[in-house]
One Martini backbone bead per residue (centre of mass of N, CA, C, O) as a GRO file, in nm:
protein
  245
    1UNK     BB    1   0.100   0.035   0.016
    2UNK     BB    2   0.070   0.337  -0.001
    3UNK     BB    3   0.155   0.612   0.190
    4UNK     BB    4  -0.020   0.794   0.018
    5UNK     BB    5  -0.223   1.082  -0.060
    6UNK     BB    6  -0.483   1.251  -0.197
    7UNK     BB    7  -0.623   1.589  -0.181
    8UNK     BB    8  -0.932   1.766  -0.296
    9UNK     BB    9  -1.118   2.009  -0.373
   10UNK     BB   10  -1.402   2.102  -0.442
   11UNK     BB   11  -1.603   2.268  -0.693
   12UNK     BB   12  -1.675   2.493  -0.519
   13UNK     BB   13  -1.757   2.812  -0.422
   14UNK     BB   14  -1.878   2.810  -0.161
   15UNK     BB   15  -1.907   2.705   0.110
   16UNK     BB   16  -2.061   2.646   0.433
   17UNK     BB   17  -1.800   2.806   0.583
   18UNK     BB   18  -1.730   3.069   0.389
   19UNK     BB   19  -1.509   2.959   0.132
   20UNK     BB   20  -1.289   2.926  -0.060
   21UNK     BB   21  -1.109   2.691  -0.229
   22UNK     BB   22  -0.856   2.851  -0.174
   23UNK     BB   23  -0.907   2.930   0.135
   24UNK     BB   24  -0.930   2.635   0.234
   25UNK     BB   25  -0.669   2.531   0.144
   26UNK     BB   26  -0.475   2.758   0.283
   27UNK     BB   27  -0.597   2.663   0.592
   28UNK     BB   28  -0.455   2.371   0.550
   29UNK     BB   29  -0.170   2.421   0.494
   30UNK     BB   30  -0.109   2.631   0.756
   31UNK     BB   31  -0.130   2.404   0.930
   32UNK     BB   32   0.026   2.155   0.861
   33UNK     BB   33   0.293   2.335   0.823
   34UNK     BB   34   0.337   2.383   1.136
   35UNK     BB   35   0.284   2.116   1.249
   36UNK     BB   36   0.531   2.012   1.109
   37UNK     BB   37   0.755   2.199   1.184
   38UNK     BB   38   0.618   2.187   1.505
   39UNK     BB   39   0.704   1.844   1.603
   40UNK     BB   40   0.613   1.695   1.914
   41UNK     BB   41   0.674   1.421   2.079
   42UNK     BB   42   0.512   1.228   2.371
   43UNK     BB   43   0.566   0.970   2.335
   44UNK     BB   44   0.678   0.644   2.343
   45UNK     BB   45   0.635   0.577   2.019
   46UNK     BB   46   0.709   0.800   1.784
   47UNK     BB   47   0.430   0.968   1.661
   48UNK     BB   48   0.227   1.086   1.382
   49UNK     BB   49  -0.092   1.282   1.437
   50UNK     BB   50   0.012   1.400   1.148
   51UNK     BB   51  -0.027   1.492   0.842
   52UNK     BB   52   0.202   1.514   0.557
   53UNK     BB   53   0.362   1.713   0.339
   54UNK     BB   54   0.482   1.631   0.010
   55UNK     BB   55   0.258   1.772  -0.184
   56UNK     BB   56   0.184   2.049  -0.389
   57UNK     BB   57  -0.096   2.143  -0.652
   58UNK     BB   58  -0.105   2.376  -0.872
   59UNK     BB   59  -0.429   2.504  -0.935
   60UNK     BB   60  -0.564   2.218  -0.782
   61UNK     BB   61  -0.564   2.184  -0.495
   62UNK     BB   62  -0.349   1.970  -0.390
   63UNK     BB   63  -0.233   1.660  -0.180
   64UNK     BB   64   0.006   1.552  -0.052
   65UNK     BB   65  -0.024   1.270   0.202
   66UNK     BB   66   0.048   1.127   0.465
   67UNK     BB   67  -0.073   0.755   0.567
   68UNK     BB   68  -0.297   0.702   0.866
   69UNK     BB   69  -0.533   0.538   0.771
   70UNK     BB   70  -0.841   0.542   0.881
   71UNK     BB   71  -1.169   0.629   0.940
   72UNK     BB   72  -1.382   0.546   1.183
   73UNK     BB   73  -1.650   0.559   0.961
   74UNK     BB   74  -1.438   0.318   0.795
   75UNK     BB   75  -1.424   0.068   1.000
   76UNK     BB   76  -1.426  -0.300   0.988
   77UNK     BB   77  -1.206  -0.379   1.234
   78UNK     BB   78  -1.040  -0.436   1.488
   79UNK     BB   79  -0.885  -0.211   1.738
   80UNK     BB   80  -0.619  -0.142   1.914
   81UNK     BB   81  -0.526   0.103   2.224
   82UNK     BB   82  -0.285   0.111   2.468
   83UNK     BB   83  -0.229   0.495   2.448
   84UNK     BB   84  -0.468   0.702   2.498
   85UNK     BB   85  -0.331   0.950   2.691
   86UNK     BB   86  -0.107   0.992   2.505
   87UNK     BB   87  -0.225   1.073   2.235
   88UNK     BB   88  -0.369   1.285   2.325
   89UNK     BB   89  -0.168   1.477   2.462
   90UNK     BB   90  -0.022   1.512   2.209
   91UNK     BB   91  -0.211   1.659   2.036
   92UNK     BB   92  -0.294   1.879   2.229
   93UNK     BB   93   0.005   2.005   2.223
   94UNK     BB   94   0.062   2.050   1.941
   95UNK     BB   95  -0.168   2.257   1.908
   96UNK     BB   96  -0.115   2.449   2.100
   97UNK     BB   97   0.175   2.514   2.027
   98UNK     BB   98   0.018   2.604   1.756
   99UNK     BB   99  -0.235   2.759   1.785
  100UNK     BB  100  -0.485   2.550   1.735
  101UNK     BB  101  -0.820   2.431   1.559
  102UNK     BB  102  -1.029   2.196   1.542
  103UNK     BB  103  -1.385   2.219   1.401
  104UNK     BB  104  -1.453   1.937   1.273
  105UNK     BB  105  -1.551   1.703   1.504
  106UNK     BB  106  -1.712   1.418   1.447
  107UNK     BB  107  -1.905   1.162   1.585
  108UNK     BB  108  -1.789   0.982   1.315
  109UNK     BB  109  -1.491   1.039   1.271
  110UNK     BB  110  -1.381   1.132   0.958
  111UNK     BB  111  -1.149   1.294   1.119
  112UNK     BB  112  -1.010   1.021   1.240
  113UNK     BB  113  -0.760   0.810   1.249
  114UNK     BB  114  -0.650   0.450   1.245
  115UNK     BB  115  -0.423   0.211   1.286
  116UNK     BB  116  -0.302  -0.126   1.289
  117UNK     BB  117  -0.162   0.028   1.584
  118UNK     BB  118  -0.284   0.216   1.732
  119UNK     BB  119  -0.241   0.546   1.571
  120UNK     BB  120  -0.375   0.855   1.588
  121UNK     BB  121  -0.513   1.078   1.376
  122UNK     BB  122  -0.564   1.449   1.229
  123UNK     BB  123  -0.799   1.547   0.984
  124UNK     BB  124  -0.890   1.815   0.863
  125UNK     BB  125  -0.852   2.186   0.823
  126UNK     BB  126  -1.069   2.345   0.654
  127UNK     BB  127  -1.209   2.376   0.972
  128UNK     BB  128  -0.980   2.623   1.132
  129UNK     BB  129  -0.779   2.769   1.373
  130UNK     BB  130  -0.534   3.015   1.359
  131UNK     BB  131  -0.419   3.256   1.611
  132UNK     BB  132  -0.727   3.308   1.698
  133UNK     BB  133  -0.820   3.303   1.379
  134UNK     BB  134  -1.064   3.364   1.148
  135UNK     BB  135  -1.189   3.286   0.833
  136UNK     BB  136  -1.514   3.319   0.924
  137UNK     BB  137  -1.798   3.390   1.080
  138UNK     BB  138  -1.879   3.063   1.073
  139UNK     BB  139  -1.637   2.963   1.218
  140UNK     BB  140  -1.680   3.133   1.496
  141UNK     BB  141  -1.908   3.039   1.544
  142UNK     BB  142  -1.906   2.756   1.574
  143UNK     BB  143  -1.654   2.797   1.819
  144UNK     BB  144  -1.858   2.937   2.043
  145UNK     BB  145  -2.093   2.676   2.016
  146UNK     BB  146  -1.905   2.439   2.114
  147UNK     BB  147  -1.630   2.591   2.308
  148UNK     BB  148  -1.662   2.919   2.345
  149UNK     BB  149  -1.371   2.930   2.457
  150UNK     BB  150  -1.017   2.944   2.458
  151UNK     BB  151  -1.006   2.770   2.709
  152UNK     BB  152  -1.185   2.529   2.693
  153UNK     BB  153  -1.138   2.388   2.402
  154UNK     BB  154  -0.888   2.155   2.459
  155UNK     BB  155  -1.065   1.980   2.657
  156UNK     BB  156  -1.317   1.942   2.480
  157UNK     BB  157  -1.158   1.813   2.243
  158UNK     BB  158  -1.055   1.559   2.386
  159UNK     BB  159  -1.309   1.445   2.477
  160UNK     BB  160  -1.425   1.463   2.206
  161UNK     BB  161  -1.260   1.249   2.122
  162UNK     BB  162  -1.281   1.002   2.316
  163UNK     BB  163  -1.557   0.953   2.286
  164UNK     BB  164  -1.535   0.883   1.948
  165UNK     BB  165  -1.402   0.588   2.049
  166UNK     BB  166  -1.517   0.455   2.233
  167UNK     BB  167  -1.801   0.401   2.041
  168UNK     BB  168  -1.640   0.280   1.852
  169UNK     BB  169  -1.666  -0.062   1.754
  170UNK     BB  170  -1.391  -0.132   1.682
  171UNK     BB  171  -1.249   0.037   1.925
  172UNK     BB  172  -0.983  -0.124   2.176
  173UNK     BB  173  -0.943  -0.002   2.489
  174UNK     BB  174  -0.692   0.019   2.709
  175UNK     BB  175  -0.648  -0.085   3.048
  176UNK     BB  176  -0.513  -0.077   3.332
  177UNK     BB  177  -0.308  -0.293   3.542
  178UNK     BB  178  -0.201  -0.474   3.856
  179UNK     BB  179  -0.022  -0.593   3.747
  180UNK     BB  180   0.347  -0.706   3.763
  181UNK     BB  181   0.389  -0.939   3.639
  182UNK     BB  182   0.491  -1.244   3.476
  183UNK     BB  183   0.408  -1.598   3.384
  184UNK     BB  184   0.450  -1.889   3.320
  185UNK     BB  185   0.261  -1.945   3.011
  186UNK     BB  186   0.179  -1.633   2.944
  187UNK     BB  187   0.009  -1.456   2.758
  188UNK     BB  188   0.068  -1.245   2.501
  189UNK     BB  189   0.247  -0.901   2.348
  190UNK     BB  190   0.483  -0.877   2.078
  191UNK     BB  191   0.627  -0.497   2.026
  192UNK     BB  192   0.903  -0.517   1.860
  193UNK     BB  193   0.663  -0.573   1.603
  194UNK     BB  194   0.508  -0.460   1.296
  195UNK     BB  195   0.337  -0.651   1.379
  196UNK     BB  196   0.197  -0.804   1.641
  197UNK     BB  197   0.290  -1.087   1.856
  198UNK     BB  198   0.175  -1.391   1.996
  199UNK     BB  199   0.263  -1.535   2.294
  200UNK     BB  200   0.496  -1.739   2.556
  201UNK     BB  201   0.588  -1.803   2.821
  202UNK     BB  202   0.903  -1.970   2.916
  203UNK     BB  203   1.075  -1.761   3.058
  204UNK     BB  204   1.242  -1.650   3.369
  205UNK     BB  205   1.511  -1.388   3.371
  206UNK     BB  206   1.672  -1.318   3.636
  207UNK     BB  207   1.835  -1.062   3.753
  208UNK     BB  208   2.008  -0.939   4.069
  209UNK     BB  209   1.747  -0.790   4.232
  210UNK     BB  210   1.449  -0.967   4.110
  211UNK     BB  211   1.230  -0.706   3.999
  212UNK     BB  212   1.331  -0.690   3.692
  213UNK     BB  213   1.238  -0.960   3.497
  214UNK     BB  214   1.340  -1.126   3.178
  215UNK     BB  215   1.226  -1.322   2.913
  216UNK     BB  216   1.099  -1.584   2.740
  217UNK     BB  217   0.965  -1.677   2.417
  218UNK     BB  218   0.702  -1.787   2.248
  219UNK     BB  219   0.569  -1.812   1.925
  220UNK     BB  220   0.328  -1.931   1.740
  221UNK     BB  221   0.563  -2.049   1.550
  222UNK     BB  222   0.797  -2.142   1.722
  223UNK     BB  223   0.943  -1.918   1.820
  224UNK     BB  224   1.254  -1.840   2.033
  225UNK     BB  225   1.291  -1.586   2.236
  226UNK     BB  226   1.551  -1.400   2.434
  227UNK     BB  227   1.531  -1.125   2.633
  228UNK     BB  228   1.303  -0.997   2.745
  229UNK     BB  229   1.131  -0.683   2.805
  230UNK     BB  230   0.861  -0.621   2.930
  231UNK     BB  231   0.787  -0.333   2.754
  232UNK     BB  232   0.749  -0.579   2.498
  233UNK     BB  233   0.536  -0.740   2.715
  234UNK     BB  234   0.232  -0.521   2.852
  235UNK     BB  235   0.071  -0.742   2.723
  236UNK     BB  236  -0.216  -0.903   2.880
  237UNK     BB  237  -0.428  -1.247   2.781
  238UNK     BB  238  -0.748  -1.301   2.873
  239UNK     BB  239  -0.969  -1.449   2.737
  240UNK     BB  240  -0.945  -1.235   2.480
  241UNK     BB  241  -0.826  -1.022   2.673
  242UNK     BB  242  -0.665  -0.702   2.748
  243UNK     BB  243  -0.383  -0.577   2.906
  244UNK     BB  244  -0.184  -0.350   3.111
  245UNK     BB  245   0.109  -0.312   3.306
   0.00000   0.00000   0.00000
């Protein structure tokens, strides 16, 4: 699969939200470069929650833009995610500190993307502010009726991306839990390649202080992996339920 996809504007005169197709591509050209050149992960898995732009094509008002994955209103199958406070905060982060403001996000999630690896990403800003500014007196409405003050915003934008994932019937957010080890024979989720593969703890190889013991897996395909850490297998199975360790 090709990691890019085109982006193009509709040919319409003015849009439902004030603008015309030159001002829409402009506005979404301005946001994502800005994303681009100033995007910081706070991840620990350190992925990029929004496209890249490779390329524009004028006078077609066209986008390459690097592929998120699919749109939660077009999932299919079942999505896992592992790390949803960290990606979103990660989200966050990066809108405040480039002082954006993403004002399009519907109930059907058809703007927020997410990979076969539970990696979220937020797509179409051709209805968004930047600096504060709104290009439209329909975008400023828009605005102050989803979410009121610009204090206000980041909160409940957040909030409003987490409801739109929980209802989601395809993605299945993982909670912590209290489980402390791993033990022999323990179904896991081995996370050092992706695709992630399920394995079996087969043995446990304890270190000096026997705190944090490093693990052997057996691989579903029968391969044995030794000296595995924690880390790389967080995800422990019961019943066909996940666990975040």
């Amino acid at each position: 699969m090709n990691n890019y996809i085109i982006k193009k504007k509709n040919n319409y005169g003015i849009y439902f939200h004030g603008l015309s197709k030159y001002h829409s591509f402009l506005l979404e050209y301005n946001c994502l470069n800005k994303l681009n050149k100033n995007y910081e992960c706070i991840c620990r898995d350190k992925v990029n929650h929004f496209p890249k732009i490779i390329n524009v094509y004028l006078p077609h008002y066209k986008f390459m833009l690097t592929r998120c994955g699919r749109s939660l209103n077009k999932l299919k199958k079942r999505v896992i995610i592992t790390n949803l406070d960290e990606q979103l905060n990660c989200i966050i982060h990066n809108l405040y500190k480039n002082n954006i403001k993403h004002l399009d996000m519907t109930s059907d999630g058809k703007n927020m993307c997410i990979d076969e690896n539970g990696t979220i990403a937020i797509i179409d800003f051709d209805i968004s502010s930047i600096n504060n500014k709104y290009a439209s007196n329909k975008i400023y409405k828009r605005f102050t009726r989803r979410y009121g003050t610009n204090k206000n915003y980041y909160k409940k934008f957040r909030e409003k991306m987490f409801n739109i994932l929980k209802d989601n019937k395809f993605v299945k957010i993982l909670k912590n839990s209290k489980i402390k080890h791993f033990n022999k024979g323990d179904k896991v989720l081995y996370t050092k390649h992706k695709p992630h593969q399920i394995a079996i703890v087969s043995n446990i190889i304890l270190n000096m202080n026997n705190l944090y013991p490093d693990y052997e897996i057996t691989l579903i395909n029968g391969k044995t992996i030794g000296t595995v850490d924690k880390y790389l297998l967080r995800i422990k199975i019961v019943n066909d339920k996940y666990y975040i360790y």
